[in-house]
C-alpha positions as CSV (number, residue, x, y, z in Angstrom):
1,X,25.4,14.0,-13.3
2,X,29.3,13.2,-14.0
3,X,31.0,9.8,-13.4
4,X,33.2,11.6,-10.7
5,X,29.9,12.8,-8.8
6,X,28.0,9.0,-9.3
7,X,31.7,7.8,-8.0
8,X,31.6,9.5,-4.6
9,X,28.2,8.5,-3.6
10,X,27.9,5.6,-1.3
11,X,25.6,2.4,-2.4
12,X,22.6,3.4,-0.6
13,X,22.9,7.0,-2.3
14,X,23.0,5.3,-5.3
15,X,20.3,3.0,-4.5
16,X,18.5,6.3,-4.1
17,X,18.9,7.9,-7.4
18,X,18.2,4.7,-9.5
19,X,14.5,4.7,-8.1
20,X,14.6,8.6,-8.2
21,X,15.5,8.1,-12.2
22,X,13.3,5.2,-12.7
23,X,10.3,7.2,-11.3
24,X,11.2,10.5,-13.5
25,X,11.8,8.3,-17.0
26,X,8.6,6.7,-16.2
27,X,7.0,10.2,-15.9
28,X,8.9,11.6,-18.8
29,X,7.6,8.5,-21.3
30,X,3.8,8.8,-20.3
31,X,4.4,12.7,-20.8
32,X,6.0,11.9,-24.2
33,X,3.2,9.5,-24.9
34,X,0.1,11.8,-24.6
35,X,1.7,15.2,-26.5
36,X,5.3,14.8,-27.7
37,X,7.9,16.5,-25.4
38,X,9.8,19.2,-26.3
39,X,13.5,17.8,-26.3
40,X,12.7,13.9,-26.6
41,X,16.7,13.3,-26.1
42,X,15.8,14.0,-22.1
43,X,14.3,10.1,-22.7
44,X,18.0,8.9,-24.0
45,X,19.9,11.1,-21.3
46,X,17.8,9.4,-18.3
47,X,18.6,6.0,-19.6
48,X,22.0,6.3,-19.5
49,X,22.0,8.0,-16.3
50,X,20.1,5.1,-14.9
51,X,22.8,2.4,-16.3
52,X,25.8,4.8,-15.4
53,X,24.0,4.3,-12.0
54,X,23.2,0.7,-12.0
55,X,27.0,0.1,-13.3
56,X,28.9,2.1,-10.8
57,X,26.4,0.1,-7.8
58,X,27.6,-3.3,-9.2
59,X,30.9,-2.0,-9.0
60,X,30.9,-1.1,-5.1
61,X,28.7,-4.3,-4.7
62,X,32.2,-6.3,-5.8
63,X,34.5,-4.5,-4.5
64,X,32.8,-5.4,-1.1
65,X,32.9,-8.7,-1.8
């Protein structure tokens, strides 16, 4: 997902997407855990999706402010 997509979603989409991610890392690490995954860089990519996310909500949280 690109920062100009994550940009024009509104808080509650965003909101949306974290616990969406949160849910799939989760997934992906007990997947990783039991037989390696295939492209273990899918763990670092979901991370960083999930801060892009929680940075761009802090973000619209201030500017509402």
């Amino acid at each position: 997902m690109k920062n100009s997509e994550i940009k024009g979603l509104s808080l509650e989409e965003l909101k949306t997407k974290v616990a969406a991610e949160r849910e799939s890392l989760s997934k992906l690490k007990f997947a990783h855990a039991i037989t390696p995954i295939e492209n273990p860089m899918r763990l670092k990519d979901s991370k960083k999706l999930i801060a892009r996310l929680n940075t761009e909500i802090r973000a619209k949280e201030l500017a509402q402010q």
